[in-house]
N, C-alpha and C positions, 0 to 999 in steps of 0.2 A: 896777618894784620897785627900792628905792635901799636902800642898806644899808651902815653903817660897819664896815669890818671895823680894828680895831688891835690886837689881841695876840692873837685866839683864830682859830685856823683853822678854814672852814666847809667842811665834806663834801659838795659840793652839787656839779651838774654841772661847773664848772671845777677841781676839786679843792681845793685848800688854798690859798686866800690870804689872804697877814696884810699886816697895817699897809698898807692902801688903803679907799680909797672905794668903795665895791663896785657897779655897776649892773648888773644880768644881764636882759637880755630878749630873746624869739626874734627868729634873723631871718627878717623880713618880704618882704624885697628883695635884689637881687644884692649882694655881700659888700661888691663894691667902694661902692655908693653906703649901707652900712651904716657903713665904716669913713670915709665923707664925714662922715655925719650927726654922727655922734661924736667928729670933730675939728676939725668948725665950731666947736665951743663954745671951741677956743684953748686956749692953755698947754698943759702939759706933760700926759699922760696913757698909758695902758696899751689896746690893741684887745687881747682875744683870744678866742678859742673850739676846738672839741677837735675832731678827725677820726679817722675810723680809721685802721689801719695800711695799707701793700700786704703785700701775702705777701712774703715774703723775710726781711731783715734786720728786726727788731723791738728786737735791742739798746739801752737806750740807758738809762742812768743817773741818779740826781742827780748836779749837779755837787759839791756836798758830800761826796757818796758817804754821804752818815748813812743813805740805805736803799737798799739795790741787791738788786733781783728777780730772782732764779734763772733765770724762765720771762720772756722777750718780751713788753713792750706790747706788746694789742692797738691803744690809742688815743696820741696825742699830743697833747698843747697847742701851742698856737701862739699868741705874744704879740707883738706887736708897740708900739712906744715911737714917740712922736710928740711933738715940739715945734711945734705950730700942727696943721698939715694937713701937712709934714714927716716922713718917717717917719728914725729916727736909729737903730732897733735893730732885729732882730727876734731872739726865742728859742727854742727847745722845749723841752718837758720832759715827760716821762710826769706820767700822772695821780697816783702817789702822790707825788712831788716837794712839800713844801711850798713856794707863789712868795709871797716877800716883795716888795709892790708899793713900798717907799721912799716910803710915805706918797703915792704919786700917785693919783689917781683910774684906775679900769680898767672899760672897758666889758669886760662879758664876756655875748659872742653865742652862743643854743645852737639847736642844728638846722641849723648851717651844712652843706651839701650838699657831697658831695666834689669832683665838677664844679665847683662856684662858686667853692672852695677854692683847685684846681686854677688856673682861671684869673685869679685874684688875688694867686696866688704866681707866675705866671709873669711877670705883670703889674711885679711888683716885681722880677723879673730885668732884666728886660727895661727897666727906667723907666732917668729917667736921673738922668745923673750915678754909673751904674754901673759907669763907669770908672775912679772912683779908687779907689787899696788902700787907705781909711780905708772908705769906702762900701763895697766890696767883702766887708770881714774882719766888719763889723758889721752889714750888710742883704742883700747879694747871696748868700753861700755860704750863710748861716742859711737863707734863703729855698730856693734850692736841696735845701738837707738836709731842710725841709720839703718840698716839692712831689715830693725821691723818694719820702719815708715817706707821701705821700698817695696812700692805693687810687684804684683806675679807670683809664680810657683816657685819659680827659683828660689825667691827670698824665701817663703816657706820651709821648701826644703832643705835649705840653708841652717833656717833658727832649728829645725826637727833634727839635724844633723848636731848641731851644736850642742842642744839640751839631752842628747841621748851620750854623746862622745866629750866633749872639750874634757880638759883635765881638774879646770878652776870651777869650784859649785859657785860663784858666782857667776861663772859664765851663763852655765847651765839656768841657775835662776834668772837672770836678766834674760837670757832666751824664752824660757817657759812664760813669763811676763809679754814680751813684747809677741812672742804667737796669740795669748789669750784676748791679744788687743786689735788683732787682724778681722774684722768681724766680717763673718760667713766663712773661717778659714776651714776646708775639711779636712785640714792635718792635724791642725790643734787641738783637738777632744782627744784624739789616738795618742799624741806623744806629750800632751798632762797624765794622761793615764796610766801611760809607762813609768811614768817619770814618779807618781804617787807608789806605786806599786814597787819600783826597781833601782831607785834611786839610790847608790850605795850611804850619801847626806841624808841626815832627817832634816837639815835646813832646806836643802833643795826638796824635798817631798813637801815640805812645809809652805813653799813657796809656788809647788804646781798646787796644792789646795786652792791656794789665796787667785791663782791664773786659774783654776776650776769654778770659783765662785764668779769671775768675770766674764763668764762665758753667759750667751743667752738663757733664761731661768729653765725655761724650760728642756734646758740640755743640762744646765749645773745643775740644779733642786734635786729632780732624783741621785744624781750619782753623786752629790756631797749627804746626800741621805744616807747612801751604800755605802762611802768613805767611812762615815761618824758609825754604822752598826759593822763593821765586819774587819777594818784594817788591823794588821797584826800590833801599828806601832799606837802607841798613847798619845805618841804627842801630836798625831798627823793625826786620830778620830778628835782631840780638843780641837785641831784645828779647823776640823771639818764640822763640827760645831758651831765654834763661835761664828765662822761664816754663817752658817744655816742661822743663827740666830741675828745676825747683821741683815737679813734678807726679807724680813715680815712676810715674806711667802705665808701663802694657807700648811702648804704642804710640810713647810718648816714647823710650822705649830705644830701640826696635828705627830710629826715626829714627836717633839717634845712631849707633848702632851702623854705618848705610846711608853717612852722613857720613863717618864714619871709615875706612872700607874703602875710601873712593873716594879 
C-alpha cells in the first residue's frame, strides 16, 4: 500500500503524517532486516512504527506544544532518518503529535513486536560510531529514550545490559535513568546498585544515586540511607544525602537527626 501524503494529515496507525511519501505495511520479519529492506532502496528516507508504553513515566509532549494531553501516552512512535542504509536521526513522539516528513519518503511498519523493538533499539545503542557527541545527541540518547518507554523484559534487560557494559558513561547514566523510570521494574534496584557500588565514573555512580532516589520510597529511603553511611566515595554519600534530604521522608530526618548528635 503506497500513498502520497502532502498537506492533509492521515488518522491511520502511524498517526498524522504530512508532506511524505507514505508506505505502510506489516512487519513480516525481525525489525532489524525490515529496516534493511527499506533502505536498500538508497537516499534519504523516514523508518517508523509505534509500541506501547512501559508502566511508569508516560509523559511526553509535542515538541510544538500546539496539543499537550493531560493523561500519559499509552503508545509512542518511533522514527528513524536514514541517508543510504546510515541511520542520522532517530525521534518520538506520541500518537496525536502531527509528523511533518520534509517531503521524504517514510516507511511506516505496524505490528512491530516489543521484543523486536527492544532489540533494535539496543542495537542502535550499542552500533557504532556511538562515540561521538554529534551521534550521541541525535541517535544514541533518542534511542535510549525509546527502549526505556518500550514495555517488556527485553527492554529491561537491554537498559541493565547497557548501564553495566556500554563504553560512554553517558550512556550508562541515561540507561540507569530511564530503568529507575520503568515503575515496578525488578531489574532496576539490582543494576542501580551495581552501578553505585562498581561503576568505574563517579558521574555515572552519581547518577544511579539520583535513578535510586526515583525508585519507590520505601525501596529508595533505606538504601540512600546505607549509600549516605557506608559508600567508600564522598562524592556518591553527598549525593546520597542531598537526595535523602530532597525527600521529607521520616526516615530521612531521623538519619539526619543520628548524623548530627554524633
Amino acid at each position: 500500500m503506497i500513498a502520497v501524503v502532502l498537506a492533509t494529515a492521515l488518522a491511520m496507525g502511524q498517526g498524522r503524517i504530512t508532506n511524505g511519501q507514505l508506505d505502510t505495511h506489516a512487519a513480516t520479519q525481525p525489525l532489524e532486516r525490515e529496516v534493511a529492506a527499506a533502505t536498500s532502496r538508497g537516499g534519504a528516507r523516514w523508518v517508523g512504527y509505534r509500541i506501547k508504553v512501559a508502566a511508569g513515566r508516560k509523559s511526553m509532549d509535542c515538541l510544538e506544544r500546539s496539543h499537550i494531553a493531560l493523561e500519559g501516552a499509552s503508545e509512542v512512535s518511533i522514527l528513524a532518518r536514514f541517508e543510504g542504509t546510515a541511520m542520522t536521526r532517530l525521534r518520538t513522539a506520541t500518537p496525536e503529535c502531527e509528523i511533518d516528513a520534509g517531503g521524504l519518503p517514510v516507511t511506516w511498519l505496524e505490528n512491530v513486536k516489543a521484543d523486536d523493538s527492544a532489540a533494535w533499539l539496543a542495537s542502535v545503542v550499542n552500533g557504532a560510531n556511538a562515540d561521538t557527541r554529534e551521534r550521541y545527541a541525535r541517535v544514541t540518547r533518542p534511542a535510549l529514550v525509546a527502549l526505556g518507554m518500550n514495555e517488556g523484559t527485553a527492554a529491561s534487560r537491554a537498559l541493565v545490559a547497557i548501564a553495566r557494559t556500554h563504553s560512554m558513561p553517558d550512556a550508562r547514566k541515561d540507561a540507569l535513568f530511564w530503568l529507575s523510570q520503568r515503575a515496578g521494574d525488578q531489574l532496576a534496584p539490582g543494576a542501580i546498585a551495581e552501578a553505585i557500588e562498581k561503576d568505574p565514573d563517579t558521574a555515572v555512580r552519581r547518577q544511579a544515586v539520583f535513578a535510586l532516589s526515583q525508585l519507590p520510597k520505601d525501596e529508595s529511603i533505606p538504601k540512600l540511607i546505607e549509600v549516605a553511611r557506608s559508600n567508600r566515595n564522598p562524592a556518591v554519600r553527598q549525593q546520597a544525602m542531598f537526595w535523602l534530604g530532597q525527600s521529607n521522608d521520616p526516615r530521612a530526618i531521623k538519619f539526619f537527626e543520628d548524623v548530627l548528635l554524633k
